[in-house]
DRENVORO-710120 format. One record per atom (N, C-alpha, C): atom name; x, y, z. Coordinates in nm, 3 decimals, always signed. Layout:
BEGIN
+------+---------+---------+---------+
| site |      px |      py |      pz |
+------+---------+---------+---------+
|   CA |       X |       Y |       Z |
...
+------+---------+---------+---------+
***
This chain:
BEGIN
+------+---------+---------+---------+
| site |      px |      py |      pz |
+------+---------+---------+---------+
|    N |  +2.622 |  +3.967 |  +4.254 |
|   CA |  +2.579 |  +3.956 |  +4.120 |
|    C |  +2.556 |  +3.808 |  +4.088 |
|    N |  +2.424 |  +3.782 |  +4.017 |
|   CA |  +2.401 |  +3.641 |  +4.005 |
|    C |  +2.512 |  +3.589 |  +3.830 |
|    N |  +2.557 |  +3.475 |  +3.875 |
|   CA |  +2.641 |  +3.427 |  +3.766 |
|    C |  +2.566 |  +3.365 |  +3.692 |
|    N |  +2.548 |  +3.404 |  +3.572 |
|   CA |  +2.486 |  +3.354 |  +3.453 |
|    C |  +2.539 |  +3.186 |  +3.429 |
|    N |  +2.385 |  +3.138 |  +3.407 |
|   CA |  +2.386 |  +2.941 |  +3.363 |
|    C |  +2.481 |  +2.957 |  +3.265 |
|    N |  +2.531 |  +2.802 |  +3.255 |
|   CA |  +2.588 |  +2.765 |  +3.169 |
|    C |  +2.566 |  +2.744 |  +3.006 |
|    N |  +2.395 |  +2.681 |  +3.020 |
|   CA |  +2.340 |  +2.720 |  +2.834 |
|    C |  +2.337 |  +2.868 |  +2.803 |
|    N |  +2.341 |  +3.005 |  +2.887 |
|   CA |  +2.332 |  +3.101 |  +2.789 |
|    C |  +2.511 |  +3.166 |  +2.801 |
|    N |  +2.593 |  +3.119 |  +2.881 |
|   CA |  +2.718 |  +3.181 |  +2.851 |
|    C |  +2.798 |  +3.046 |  +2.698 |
|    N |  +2.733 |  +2.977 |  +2.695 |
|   CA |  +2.756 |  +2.916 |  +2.546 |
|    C |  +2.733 |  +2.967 |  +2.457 |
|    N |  +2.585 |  +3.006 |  +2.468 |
|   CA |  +2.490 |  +3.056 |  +2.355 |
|    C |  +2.587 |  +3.237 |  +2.287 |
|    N |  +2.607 |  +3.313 |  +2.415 |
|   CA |  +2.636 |  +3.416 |  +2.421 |
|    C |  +2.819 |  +3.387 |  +2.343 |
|    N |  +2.856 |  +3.279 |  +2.378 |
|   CA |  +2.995 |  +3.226 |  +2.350 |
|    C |  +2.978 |  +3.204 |  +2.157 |
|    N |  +2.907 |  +3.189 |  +2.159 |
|   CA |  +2.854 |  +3.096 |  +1.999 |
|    C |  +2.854 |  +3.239 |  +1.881 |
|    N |  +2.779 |  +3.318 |  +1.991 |
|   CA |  +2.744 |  +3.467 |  +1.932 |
|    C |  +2.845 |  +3.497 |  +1.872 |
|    N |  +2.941 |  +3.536 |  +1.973 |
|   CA |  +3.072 |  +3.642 |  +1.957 |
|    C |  +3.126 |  +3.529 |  +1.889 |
|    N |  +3.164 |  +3.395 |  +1.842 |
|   CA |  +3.271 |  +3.353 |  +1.753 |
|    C |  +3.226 |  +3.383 |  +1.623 |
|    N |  +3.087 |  +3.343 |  +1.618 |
|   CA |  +3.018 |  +3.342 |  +1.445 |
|    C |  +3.029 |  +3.483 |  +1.409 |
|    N |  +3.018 |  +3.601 |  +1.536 |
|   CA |  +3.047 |  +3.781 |  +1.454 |
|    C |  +3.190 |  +3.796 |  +1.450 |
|    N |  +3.261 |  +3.674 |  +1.474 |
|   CA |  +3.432 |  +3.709 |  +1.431 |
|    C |  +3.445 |  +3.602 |  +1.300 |
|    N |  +3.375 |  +3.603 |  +1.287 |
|   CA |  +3.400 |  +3.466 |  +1.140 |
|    C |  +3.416 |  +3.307 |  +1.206 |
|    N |  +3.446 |  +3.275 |  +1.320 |
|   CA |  +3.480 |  +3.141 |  +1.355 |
|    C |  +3.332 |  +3.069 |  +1.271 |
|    N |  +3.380 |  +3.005 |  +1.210 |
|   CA |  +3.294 |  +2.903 |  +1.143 |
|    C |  +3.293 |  +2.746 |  +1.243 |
|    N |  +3.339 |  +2.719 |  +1.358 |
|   CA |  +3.366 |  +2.571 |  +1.413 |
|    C |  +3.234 |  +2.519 |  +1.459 |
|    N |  +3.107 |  +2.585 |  +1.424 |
|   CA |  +2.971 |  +2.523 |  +1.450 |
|    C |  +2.904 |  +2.457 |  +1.358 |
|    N |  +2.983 |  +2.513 |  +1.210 |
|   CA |  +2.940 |  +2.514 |  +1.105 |
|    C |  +2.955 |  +2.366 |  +1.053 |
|    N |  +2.871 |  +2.269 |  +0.965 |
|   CA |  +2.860 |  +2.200 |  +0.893 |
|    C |  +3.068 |  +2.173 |  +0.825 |
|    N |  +3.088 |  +2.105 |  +0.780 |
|   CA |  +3.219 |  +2.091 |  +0.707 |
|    C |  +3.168 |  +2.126 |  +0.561 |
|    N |  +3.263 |  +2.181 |  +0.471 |
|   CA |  +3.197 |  +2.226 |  +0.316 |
|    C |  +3.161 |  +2.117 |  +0.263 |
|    N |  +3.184 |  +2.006 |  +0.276 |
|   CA |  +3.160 |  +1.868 |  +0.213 |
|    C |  +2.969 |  +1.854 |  +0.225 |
|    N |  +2.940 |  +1.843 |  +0.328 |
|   CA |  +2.796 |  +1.853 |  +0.409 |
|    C |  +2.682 |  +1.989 |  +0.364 |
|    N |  +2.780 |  +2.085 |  +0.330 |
|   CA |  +2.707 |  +2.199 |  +0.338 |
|    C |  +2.598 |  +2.207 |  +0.192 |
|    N |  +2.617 |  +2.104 |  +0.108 |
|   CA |  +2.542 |  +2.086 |  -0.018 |
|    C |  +2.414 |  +1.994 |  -0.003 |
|    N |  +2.481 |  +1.886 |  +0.104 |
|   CA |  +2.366 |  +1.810 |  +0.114 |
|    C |  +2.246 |  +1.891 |  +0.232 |
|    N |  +2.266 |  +1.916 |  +0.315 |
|   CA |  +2.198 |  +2.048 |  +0.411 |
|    C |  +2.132 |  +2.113 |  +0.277 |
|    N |  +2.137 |  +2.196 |  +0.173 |
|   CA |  +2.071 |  +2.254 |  +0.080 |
|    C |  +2.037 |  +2.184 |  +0.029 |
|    N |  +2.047 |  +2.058 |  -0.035 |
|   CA |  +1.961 |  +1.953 |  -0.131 |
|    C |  +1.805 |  +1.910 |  -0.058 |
|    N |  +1.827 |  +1.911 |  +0.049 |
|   CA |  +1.686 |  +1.840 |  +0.130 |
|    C |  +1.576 |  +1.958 |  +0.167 |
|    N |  +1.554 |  +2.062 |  +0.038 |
|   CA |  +1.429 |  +2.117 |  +0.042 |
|    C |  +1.331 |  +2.035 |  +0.040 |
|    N |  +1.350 |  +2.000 |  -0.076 |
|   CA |  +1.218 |  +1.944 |  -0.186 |
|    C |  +1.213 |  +1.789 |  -0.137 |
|    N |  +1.245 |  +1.729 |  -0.019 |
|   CA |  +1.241 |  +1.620 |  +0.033 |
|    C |  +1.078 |  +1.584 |  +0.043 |
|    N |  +1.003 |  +1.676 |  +0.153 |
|   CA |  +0.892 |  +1.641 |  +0.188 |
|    C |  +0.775 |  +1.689 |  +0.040 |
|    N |  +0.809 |  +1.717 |  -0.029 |
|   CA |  +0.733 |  +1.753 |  -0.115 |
|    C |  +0.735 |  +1.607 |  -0.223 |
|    N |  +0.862 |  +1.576 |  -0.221 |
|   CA |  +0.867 |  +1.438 |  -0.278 |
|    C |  +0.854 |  +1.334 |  -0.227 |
|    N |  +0.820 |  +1.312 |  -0.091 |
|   CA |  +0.748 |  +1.247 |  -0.038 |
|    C |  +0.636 |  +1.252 |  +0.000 |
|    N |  +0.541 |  +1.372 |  -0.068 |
|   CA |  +0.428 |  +1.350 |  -0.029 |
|    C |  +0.405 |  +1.314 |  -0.190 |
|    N |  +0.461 |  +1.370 |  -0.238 |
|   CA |  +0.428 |  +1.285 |  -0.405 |
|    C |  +0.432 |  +1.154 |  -0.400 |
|    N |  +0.475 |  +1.098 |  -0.317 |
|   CA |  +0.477 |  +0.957 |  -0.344 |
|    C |  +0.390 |  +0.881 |  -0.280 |
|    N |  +0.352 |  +0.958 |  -0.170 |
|   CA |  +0.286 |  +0.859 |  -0.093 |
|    C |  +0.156 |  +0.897 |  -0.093 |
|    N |  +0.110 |  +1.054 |  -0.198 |
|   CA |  -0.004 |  +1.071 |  -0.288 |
|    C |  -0.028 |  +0.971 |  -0.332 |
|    N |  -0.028 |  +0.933 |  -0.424 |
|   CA |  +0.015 |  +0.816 |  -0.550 |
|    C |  -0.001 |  +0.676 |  -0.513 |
|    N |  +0.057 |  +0.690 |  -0.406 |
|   CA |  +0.032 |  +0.483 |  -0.330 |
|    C |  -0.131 |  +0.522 |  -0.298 |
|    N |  -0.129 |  +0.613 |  -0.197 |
|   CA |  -0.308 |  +0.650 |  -0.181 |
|    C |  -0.390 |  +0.657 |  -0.313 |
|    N |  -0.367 |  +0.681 |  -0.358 |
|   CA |  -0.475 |  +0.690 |  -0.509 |
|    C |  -0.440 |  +0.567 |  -0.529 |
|    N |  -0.380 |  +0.511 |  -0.585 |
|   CA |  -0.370 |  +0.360 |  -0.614 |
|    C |  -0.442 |  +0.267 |  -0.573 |
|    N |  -0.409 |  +0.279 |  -0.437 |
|   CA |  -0.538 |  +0.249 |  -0.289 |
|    C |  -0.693 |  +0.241 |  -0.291 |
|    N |  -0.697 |  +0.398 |  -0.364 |
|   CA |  -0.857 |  +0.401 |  -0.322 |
|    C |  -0.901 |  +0.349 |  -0.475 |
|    N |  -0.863 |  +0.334 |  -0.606 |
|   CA |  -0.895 |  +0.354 |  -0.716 |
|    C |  -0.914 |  +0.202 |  -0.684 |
|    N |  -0.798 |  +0.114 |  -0.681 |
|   CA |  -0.825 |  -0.032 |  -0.681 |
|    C |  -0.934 |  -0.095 |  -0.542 |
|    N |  -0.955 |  -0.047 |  -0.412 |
|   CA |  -1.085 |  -0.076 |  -0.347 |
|    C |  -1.218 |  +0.024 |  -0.463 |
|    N |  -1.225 |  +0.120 |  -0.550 |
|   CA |  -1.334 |  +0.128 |  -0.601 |
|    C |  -1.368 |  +0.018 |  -0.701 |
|    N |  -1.236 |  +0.008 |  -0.792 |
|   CA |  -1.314 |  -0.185 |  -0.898 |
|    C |  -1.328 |  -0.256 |  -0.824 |
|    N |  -1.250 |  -0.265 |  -0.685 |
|   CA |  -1.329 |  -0.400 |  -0.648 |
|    C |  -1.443 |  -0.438 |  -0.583 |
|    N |  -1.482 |  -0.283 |  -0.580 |
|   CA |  -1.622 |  -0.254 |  -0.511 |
|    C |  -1.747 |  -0.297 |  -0.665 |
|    N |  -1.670 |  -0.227 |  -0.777 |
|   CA |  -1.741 |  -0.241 |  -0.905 |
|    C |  -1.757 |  -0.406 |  -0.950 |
|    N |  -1.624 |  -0.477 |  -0.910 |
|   CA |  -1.673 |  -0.569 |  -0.948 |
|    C |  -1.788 |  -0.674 |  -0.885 |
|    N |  -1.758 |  -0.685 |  -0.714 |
|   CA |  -1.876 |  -0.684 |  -0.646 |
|    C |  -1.994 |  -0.676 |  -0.649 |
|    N |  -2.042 |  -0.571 |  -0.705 |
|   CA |  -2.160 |  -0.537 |  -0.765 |
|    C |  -2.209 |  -0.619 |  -0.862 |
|    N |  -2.115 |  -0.631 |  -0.973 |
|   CA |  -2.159 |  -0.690 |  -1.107 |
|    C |  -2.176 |  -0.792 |  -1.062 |
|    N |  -2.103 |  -0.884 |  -0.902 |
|   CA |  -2.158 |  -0.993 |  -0.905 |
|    C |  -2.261 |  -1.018 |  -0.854 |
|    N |  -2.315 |  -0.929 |  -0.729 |
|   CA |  -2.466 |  -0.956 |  -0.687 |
|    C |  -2.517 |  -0.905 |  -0.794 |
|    N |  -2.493 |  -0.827 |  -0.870 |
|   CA |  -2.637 |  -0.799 |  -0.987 |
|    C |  -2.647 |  -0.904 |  -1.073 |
|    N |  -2.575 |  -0.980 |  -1.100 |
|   CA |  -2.580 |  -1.113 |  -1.200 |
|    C |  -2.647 |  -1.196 |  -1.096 |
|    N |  -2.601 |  -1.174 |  -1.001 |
|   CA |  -2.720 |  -1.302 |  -0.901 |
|    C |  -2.873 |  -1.298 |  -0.914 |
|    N |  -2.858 |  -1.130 |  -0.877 |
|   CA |  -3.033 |  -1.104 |  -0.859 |
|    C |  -3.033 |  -1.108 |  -1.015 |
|    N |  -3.024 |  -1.075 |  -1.083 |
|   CA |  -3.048 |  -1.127 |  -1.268 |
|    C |  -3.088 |  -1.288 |  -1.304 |
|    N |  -3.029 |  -1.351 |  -1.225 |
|   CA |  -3.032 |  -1.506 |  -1.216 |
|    C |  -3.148 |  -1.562 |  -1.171 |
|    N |  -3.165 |  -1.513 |  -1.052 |
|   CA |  -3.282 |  -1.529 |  -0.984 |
|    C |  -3.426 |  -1.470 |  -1.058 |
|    N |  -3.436 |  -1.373 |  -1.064 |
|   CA |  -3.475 |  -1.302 |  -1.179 |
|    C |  -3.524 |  -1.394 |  -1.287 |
|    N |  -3.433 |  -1.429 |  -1.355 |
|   CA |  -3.481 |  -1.506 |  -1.474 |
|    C |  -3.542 |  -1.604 |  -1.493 |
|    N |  -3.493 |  -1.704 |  -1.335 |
|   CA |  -3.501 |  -1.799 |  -1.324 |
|    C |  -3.693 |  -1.836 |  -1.266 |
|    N |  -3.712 |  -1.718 |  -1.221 |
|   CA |  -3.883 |  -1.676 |  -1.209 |
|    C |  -3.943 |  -1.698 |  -1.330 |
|    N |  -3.905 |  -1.600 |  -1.379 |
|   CA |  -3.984 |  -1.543 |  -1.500 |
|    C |  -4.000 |  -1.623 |  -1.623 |
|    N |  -3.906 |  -1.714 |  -1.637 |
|   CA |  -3.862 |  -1.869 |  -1.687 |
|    C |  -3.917 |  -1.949 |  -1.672 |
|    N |  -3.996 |  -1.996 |  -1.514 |
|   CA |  -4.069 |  -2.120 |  -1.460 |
|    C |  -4.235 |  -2.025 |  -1.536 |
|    N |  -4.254 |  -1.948 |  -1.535 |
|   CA |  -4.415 |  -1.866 |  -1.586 |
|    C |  -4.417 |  -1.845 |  -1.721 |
|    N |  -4.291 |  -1.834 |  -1.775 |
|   CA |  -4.371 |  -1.773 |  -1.914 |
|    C |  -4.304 |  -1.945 |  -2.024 |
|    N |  -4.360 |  -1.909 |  -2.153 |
|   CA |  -4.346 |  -2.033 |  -2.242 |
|    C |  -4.207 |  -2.035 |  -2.242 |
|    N |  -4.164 |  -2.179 |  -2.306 |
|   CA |  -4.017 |  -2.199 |  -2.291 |
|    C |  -3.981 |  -2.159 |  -2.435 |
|    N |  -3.858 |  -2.110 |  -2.409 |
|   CA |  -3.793 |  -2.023 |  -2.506 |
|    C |  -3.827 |  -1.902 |  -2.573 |
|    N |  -3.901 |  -1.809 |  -2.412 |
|   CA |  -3.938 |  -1.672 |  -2.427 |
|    C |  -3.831 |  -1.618 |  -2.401 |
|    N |  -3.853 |  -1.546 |  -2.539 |
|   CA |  -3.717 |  -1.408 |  -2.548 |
|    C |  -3.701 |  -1.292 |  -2.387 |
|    N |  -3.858 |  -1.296 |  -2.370 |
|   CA |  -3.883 |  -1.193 |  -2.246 |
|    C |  -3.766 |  -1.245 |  -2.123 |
|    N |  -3.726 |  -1.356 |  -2.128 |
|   CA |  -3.676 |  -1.399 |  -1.962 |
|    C |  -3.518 |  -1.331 |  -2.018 |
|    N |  -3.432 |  -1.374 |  -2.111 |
|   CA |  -3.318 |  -1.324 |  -2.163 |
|    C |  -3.317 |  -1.146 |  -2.115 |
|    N |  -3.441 |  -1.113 |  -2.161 |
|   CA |  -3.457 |  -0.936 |  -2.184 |
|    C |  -3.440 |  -0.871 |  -2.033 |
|    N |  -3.556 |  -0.967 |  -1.956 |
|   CA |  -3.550 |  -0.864 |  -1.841 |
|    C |  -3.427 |  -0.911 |  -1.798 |
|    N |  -3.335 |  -1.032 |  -1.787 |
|   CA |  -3.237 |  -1.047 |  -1.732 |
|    C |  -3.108 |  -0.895 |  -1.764 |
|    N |  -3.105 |  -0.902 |  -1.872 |
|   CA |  -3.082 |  -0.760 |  -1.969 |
|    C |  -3.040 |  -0.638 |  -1.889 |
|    N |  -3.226 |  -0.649 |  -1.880 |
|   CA |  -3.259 |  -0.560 |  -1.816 |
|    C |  -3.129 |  -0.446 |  -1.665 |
|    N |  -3.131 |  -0.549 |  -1.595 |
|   CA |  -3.090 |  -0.565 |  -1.459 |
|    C |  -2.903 |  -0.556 |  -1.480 |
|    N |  -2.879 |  -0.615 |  -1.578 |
|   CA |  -2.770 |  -0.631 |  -1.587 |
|    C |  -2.734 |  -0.636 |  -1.750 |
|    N |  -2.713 |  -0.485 |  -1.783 |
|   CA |  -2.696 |  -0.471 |  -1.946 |
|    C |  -2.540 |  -0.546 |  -1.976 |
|    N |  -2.454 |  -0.573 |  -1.919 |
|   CA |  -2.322 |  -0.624 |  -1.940 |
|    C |  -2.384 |  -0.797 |  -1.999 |
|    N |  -2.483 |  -0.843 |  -1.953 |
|   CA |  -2.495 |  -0.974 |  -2.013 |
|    C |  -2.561 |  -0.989 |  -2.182 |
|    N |  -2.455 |  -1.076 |  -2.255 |
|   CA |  -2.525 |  -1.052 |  -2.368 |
|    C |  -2.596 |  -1.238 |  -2.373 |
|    N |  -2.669 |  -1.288 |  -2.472 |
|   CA |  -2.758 |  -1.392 |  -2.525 |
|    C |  -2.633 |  -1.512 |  -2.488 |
|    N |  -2.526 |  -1.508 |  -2.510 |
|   CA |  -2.427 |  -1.640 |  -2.499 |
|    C |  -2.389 |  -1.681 |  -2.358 |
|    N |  -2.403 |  -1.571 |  -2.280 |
|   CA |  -2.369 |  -1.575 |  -2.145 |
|    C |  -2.469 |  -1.620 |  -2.060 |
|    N |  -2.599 |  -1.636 |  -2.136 |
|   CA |  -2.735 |  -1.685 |  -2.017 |
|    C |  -2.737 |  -1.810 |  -2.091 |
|    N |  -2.741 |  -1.914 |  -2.023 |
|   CA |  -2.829 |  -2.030 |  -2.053 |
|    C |  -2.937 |  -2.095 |  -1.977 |
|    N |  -3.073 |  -2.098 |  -2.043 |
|   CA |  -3.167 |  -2.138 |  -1.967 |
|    C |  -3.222 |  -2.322 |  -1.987 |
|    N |  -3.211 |  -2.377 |  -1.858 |
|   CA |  -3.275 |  -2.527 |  -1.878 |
|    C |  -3.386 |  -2.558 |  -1.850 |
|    N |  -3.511 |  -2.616 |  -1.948 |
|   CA |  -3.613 |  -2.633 |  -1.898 |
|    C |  -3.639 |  -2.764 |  -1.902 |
|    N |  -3.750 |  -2.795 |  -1.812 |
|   CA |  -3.763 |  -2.949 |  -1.799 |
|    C |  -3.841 |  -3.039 |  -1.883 |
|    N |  -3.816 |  -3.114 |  -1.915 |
|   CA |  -3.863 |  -3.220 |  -2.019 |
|    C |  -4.041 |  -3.208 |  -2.065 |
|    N |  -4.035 |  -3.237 |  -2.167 |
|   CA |  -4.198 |  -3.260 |  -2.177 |
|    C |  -4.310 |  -3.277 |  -2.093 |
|    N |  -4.437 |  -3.262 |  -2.085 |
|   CA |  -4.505 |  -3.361 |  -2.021 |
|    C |  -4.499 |  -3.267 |  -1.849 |
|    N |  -4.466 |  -3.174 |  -1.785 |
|   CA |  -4.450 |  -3.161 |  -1.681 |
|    C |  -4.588 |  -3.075 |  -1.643 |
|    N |  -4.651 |  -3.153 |  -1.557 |
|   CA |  -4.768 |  -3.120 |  -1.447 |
|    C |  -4.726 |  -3.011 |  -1.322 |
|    N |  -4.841 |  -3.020 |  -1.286 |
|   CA |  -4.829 |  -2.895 |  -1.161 |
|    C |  -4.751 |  -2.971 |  -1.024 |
|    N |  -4.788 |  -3.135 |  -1.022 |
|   CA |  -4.742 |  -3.192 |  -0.910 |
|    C |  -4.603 |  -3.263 |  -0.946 |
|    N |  -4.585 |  -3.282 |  -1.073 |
|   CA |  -4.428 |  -3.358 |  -1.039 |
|    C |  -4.396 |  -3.285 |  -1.196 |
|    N |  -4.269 |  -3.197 |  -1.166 |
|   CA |  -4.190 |  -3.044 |  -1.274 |
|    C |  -4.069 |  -3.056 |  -1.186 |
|    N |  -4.022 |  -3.128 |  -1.301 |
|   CA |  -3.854 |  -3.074 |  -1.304 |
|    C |  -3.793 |  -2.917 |  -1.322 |
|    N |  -3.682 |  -2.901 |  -1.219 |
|   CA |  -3.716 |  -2.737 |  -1.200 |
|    C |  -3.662 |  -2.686 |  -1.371 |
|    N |  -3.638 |  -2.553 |  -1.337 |
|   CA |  -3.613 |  -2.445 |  -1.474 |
|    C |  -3.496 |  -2.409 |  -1.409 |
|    N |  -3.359 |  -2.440 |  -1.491 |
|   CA |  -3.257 |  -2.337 |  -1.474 |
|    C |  -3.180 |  -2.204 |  -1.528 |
|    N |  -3.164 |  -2.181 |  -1.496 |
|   CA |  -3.074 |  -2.016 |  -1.523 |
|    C |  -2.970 |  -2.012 |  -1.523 |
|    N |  -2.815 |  -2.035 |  -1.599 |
|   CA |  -2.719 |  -2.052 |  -1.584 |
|    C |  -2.679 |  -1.896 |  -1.643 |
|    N |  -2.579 |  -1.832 |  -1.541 |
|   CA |  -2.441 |  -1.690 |  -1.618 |
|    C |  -2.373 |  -1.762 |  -1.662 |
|    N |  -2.249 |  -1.783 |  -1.731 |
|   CA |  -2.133 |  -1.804 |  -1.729 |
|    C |  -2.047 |  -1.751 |  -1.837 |
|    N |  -1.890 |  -1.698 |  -1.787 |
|   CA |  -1.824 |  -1.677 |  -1.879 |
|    C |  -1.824 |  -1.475 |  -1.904 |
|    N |  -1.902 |  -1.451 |  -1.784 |
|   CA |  -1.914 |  -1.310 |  -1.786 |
|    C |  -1.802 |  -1.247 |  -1.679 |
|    N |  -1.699 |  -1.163 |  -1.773 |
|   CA |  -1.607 |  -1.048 |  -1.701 |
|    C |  -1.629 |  -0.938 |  -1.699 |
|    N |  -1.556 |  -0.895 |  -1.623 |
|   CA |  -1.578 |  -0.745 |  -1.580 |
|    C |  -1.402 |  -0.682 |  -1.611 |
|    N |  -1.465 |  -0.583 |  -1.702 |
|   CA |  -1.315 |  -0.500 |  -1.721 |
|    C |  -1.269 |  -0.395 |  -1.629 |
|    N |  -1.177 |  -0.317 |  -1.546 |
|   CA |  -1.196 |  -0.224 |  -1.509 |
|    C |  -1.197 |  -0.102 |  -1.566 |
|    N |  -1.199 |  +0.009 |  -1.534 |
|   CA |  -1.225 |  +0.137 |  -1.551 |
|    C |  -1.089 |  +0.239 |  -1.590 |
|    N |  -0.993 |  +0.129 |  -1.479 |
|   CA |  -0.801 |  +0.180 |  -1.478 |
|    C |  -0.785 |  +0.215 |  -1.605 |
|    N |  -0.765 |  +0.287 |  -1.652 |
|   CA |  -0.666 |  +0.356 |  -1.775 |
|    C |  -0.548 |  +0.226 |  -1.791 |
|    N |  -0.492 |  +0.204 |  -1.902 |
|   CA |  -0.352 |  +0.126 |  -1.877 |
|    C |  -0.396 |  -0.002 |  -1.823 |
|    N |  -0.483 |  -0.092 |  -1.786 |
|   CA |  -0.472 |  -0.221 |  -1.708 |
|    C |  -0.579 |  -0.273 |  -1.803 |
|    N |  -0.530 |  -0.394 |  -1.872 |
|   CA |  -0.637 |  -0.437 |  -1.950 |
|    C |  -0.665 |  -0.581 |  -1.898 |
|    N |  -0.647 |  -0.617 |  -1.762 |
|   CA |  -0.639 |  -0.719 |  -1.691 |
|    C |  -0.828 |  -0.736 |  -1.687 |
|    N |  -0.902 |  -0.838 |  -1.704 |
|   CA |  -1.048 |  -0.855 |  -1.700 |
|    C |  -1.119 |  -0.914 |  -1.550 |
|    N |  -1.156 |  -0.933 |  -1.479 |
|   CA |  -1.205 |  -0.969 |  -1.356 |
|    C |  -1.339 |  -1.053 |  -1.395 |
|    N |  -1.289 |  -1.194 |  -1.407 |
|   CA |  -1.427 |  -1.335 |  -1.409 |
|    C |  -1.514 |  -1.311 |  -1.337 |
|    N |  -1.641 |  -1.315 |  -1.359 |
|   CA |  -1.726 |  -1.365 |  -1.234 |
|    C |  -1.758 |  -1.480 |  -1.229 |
|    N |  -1.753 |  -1.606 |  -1.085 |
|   CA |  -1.775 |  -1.706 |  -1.106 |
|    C |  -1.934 |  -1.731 |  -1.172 |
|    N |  -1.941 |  -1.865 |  -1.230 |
|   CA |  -2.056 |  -1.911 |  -1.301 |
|    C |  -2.160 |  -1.934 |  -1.214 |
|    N |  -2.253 |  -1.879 |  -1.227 |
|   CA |  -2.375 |  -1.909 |  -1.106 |
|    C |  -2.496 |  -1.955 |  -1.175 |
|    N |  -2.559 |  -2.025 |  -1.100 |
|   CA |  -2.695 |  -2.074 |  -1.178 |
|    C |  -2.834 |  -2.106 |  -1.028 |
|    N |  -2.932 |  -2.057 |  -1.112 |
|   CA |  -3.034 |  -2.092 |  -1.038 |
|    C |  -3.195 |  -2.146 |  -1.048 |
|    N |  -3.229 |  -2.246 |  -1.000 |
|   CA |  -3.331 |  -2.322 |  -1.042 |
|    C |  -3.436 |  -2.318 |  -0.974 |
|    N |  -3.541 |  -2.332 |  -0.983 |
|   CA |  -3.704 |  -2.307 |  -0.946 |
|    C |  -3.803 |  -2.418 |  -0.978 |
|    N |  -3.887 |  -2.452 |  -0.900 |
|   CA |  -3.987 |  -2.536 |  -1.006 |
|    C |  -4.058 |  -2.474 |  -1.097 |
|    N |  -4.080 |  -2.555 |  -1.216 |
|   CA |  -4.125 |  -2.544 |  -1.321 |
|    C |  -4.279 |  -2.544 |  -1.268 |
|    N |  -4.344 |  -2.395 |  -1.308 |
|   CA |  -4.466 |  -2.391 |  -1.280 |
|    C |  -4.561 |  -2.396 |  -1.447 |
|    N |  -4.657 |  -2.272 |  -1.465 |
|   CA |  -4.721 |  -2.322 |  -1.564 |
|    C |  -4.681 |  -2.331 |  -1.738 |
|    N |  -4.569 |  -2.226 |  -1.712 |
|   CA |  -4.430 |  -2.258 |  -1.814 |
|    C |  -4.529 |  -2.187 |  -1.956 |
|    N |  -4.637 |  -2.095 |  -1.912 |
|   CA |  -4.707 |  -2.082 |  -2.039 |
|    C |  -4.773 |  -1.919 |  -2.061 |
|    N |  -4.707 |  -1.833 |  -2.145 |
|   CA |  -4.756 |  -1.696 |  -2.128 |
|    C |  -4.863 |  -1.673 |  -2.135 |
|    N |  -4.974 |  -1.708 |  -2.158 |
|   CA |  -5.109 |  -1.691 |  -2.181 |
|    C |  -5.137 |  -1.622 |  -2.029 |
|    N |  -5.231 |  -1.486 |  -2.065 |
|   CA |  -5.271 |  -1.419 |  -1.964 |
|    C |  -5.216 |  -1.400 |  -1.874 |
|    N |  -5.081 |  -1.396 |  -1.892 |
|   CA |  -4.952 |  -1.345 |  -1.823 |
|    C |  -4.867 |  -1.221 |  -1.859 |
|    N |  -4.919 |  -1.126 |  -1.761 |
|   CA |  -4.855 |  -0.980 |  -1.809 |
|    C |  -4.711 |  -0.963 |  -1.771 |
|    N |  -4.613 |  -1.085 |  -1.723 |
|   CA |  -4.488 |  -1.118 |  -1.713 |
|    C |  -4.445 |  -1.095 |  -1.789 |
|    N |  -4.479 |  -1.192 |  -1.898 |
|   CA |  -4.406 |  -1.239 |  -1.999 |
|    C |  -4.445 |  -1.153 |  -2.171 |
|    N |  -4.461 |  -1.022 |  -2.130 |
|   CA |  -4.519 |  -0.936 |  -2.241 |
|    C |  -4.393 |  -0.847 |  -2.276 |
+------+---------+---------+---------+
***
C-alpha cells in the first residue's frame, strides 16, 4: 500500500480537528475583527487612486488649454502685426481681427506701435503688436488660481500703412 505524502495527511489532519471544534488554525479572537474589516479595502483604494487619476488628467487638460491660448495669442500677434503694417494707423480693423482669433483679448491688452511720420517704402520703421497682461482662468470648479501668459510682441515693416483699396482693412 502506497503511504500517503505528507501535505495531504496534514490537510486530512486539519479536516478532522476543525469537525471536532479544534479551533488551533484559527486566527486568535483579537485578529478575527480585523480579518472582517478589510472588505472594503480595495474598493477604497480604488477610490483613491480614481481621484489622483482625475486630478491627473483634468490638470494636463488646462495645461493643454492654456497652451493653446498661448500659441493663439501668438498667431493673433502676428496677425495683427500684418494687417497693421497695410491698413491706416489707428484702424479699429487690426484690434478686431486680432479679436477675431482670440476672443479672450479685450482693447487694453493689445497695444499697437507705429512708426513715426514721414515713412517711405525704402526706409519704415517697423509696426508693433504688443499682448500683454492677458490670463487664462481655468475651467477647475473651486481653483480660482489665473494662468499669465507671457507678454509677446511682434513687429514688421511698415509698408503702405494706408486702407485705400484695401479689402484687408474693411
Amino acid at each position: 500500500m502506497r503511504r500517503p505524502s505528507v501535505g495531504a495527511a496534514e490537510a486530512a489532519n486539519a479536516t478532522v480537528r476543525l469537525a471536532r471544534g479544534d479551533r488551533s488554525r484559527l486566527p486568535p479572537p483579537l485578529c478575527r475583527g480585523l480579518v472582517r474589516r478589510d472588505r472594503g479595502a480595495v474598493s477604497v483604494e480604488f477610490a483613491i487612486a480614481s481621484l489622483l487619476f482625475l486630478a491627473l488628467v483634468i490638470g494636463v487638460i488646462e495645461l493643454g488649454m492654456v497652451a493653446y491660448v498661448y500659441t493663439t495669442a501668438v498667431e493673433a500677434t502676428r496677425l495683427g502685426a500684418r494687417v497693421a503694417a497695410v491698413c491706416d494707423v489707428g484702424d479699429t480693423t487690426v484690434k478686431q481681427r486680432m479679436r477675431d482669433i482670440l476672443p479672450l483679448l479685450t482693447d487694453d491688452k493689445i497695444s499697437i506701435t507705429y512708426p513715426t511720420s514721414g515713412c517711405s517704402a525704402t526706409s519704415c520703421e517697423p509696426v508693433t503688436v504688443r499682448i500683454q497682461n492677458l490670463t487664462v482662468t481655468p475651467v477647475i470648479p473651486f481653483v480660482s488660481v489665473g494662468f499669465p501668459i507671457p507678454a509677446y510682441s511682434t513687429s514688421v515693416p511698415g509698408e503702405s500703412l494706408n486702407s485705400a483699396d484695401n479689402p484687408l482693412c474693411i
